[in-house]
N, C-alpha and C positions, 0 to 999 in steps of 0.2 A: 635684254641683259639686266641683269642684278644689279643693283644700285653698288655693291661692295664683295662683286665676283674676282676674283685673284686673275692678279696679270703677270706673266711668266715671259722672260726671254733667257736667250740659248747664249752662256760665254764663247765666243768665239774660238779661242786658245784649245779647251777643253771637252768641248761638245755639251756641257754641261748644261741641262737646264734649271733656272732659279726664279722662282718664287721673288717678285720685289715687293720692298716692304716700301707702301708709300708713304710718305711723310703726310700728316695730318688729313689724313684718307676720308676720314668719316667726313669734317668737316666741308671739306672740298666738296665731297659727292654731295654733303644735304643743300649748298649754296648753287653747285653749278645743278641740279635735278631737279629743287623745287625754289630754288633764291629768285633766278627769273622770273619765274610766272606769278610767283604770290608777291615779293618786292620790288620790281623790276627798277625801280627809283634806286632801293638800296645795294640792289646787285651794280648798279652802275656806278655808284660811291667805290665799292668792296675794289671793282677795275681798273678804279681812275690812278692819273700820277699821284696824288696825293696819299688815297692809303697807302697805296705801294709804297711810298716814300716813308710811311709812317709801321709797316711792317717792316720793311729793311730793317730800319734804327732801333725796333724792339728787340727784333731775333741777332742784327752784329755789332749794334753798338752798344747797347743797354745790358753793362754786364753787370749790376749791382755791385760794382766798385772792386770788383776780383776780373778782369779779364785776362787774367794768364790761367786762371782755374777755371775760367767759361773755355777757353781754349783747347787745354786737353782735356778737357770731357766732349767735346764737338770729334776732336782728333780720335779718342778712343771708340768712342758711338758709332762712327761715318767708317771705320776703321780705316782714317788714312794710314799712308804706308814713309812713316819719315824719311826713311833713304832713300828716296826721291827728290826729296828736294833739296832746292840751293837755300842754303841758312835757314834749316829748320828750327835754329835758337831762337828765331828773330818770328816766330809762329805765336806774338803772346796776346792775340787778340781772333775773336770769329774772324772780324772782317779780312786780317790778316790771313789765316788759315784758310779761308775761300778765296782767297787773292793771291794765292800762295805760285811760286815758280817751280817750276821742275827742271832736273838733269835729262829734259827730254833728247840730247844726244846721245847721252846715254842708255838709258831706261826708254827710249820710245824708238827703237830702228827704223828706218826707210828705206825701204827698196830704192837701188841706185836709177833705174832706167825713170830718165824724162817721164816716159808717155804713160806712167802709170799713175792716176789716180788718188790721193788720199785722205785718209778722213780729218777732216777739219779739227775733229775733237774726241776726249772721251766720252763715248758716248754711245747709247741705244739707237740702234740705225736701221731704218723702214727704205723700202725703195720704190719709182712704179714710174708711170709715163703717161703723157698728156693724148696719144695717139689713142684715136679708140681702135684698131685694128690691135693695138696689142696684148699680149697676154696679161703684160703688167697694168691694166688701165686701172687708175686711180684717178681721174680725172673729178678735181671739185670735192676729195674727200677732207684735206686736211686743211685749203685752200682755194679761194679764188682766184686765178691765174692770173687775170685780169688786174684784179684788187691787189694781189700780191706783189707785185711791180712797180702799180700806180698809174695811175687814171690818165696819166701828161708823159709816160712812155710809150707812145706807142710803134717806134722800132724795137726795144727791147722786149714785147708781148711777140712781135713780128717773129723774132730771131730765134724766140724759143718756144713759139707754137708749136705743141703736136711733139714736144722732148722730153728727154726724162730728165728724173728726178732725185736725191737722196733728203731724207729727214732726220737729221741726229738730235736727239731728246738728252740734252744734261740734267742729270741729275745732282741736288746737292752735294753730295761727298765725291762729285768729279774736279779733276783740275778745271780750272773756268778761264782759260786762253785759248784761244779760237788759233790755227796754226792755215797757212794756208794747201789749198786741196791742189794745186797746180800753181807752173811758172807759166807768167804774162806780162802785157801792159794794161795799167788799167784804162780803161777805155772809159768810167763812170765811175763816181759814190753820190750815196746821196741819202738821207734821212725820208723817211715816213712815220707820221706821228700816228697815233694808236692807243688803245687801253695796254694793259698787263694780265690778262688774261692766264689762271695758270696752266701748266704742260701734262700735269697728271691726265696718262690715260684715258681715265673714266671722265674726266670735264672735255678734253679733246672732241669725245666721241659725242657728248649733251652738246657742247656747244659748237655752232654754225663756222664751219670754218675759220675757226682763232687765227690760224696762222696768219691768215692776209687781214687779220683787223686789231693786232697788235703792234704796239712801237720798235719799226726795225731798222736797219741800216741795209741797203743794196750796191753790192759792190760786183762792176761789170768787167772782168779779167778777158782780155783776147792773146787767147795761145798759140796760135798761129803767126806767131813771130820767132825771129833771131833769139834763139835760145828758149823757146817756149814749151812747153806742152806737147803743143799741136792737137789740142782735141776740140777745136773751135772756142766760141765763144764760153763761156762759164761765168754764173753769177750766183755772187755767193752772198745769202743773206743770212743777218743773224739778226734774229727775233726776242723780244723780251718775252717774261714770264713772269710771275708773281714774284715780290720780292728783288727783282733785277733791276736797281736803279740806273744803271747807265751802262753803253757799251763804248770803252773807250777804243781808239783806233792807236796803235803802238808797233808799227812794223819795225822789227829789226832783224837787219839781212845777217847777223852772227849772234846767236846765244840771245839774250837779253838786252844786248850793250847797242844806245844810242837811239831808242825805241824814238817815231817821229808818227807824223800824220801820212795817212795817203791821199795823192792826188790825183789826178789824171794825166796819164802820157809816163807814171814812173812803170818802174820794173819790180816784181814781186815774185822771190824763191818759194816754190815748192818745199811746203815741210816748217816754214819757218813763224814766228808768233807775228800775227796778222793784230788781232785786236785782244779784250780783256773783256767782259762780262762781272759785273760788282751790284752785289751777288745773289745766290739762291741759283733757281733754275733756270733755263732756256734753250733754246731751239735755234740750231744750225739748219738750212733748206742750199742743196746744192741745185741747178739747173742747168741742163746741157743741153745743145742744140739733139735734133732727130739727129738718130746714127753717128752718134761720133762716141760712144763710149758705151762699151760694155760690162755688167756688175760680175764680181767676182763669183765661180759656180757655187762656194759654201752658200756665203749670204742668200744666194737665191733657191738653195737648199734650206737654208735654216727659214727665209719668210714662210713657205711652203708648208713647215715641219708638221705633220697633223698631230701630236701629243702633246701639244704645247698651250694651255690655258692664256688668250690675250684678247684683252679689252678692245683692243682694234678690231681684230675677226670677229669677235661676237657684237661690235658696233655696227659695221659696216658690211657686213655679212658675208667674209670673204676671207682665205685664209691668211693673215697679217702677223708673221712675228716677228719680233727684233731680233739684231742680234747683236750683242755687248763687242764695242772695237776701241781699239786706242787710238789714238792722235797720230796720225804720220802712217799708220798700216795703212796697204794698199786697200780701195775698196772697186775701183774700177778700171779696166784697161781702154788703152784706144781701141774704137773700131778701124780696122784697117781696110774694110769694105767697103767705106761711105766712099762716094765717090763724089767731088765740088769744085 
């Protein structure tokens, strides 16, 4: 693969396929291609929480004394879409503008029916599964399953042995609240600490499984209760990325109002803002038991699609495209075959 070969995914809505434009592309690729090997000291600075902390505050807080002027120029460039959100007056800073709410009851539909599935976020969305009998095996491409969970889980490695998977990739000009994929109880939260690794494509593919050695939060949802799902266990993690200083946790069961912490043993709607990402990129990773949920046929049409230039298939040598989804769209049904 070409150090700076174009990566293309397919808009859901439209069929359309687009060309993305990566944000400091060059950069990225010369540090994650050759930073390793020839600095490895300084590639480990570039990861750690400190730079990260120190890129955040240049790119959203450092606005040379104009931040309503840094702000619609973020807004015009990203080309967000203001009628979407709730008090777009109150947008007069980056941080703000990446931190921004949406009318996502409005502007973000959900299919009514319980047992469907949905996407966590907006976002670029890959799928596959831990089984190797499957078609979809990805097993260890993006992630160590093991490492991804954590060393001192080991029921939770158990429960999702040999299951599938989804990977949603935020990009910066996405909303950055995490909504939830299914109703449950939370069964588990829990922190794992990590570098910052960033999510561009082309370092994903150079570098050794990021997803499971980045700083993430793992939250264990059982849908197989009173009012749930039903599509077993789901655990849904969200991952940092370059620039991602913290994931805060802000469940609220209506619109915005009364956001709190999650614990263990509460209840969590389907559809609703889960947590918050502050800001830059990062990486939502769904997990589901064997056989309990089936991906929707586009999506498994669009990874497939063979006209579609992506940094995945030509990494991993296999045909891998995304495909651009909103928040709250369906992306997988119950299996109603699994038998337990």
């Amino acid at each position: 693969m070409t150090a700076l070969s174009a990566h293309q995914y397919i808009q859901r809505d439209s069929g359309t396929v687009v060309t993305e434009n990566l944000l400091s592309d060059r950069l990225v690729n010369l540090v994650y291609s050759r930073g390793r090997e020839i600095a490895p000291k300084l590639f480990h600075q570039l990861t750690s929480r400190r730079s990260n902390d120190l890129w955040a505050y240049l790119n959203f807080d450092l606005t040379a004394g104009n931040p309503r002027r840094a702000a619609r120029r973020i807004i015009r460039s990203l080309g967000i879409d203001l009628s979407e959100c709730v008090a777009a007056d109150t947008l007069t800073s980056p941080r703000k503008v990446f931190e921004r709410q949406i009318r996502y009851w409005a502007c973000r539909p959900m299919a009514a029916a319980e047992d469907q599935v949905v996407a966590p976020a907006d976002a670029r969305m890959v799928f596959g599964s831990l089984a190797r009998q499957s078609l979809f095996f990805l097993k260890e491409k993006f992630f160590d399953f093991q490492e991804l969970l954590g060393a001192d889980k080991p029921d939770w490695r158990g429960a999702f042995k040999d299951g599938e998977f989804a990977i949603l990739r935020l990009t910066p000009e996405k909303y950055h609240y995490n909504h939830l994929p299914v109703s449950g109880s939370v069964r588990d939260i829990y922190t794992l600490d990590g570098a910052f690794h960033s999510c561009n494509p082309g370092a994903v593919v150079q570098m050794v499984q990021p997803y499971s050695k980045n700083r993430r939060v793992v939250t264990i949802i059982d849908t197989d209760v009173d009012g749930g799902s039903g599509v077993g266990l789901v655990a849904m993690i969200e991952i940092v990325a370059l620039m991602i200083g913290d994931i805060v946790q802000c469940y609220s069961a209506t619109r915005y109002d009364n956001p709190g912490p999650i614990t263990p043993g509460g209840f969590l709607n389907r559809g609703q803002p889960k947590s918050l990402y502050r800001p830059g990129s990062s990486v939502d990773v769904l997990l589901f038991q064997q056989n309990r949920v089936r991906f929707c046929d586009d999506l498994v049409r669009n990874q497939r699609h063979p006209g579609v230039q992506s940094r995945f298939s030509e990494g991993f040598g296999r045909r891998l495209v995304e495909t651009d989804v909103t928040v709250r769209s369906t992306i997988a049904h119950k299996e109603y075959h699994h038998v337990g």
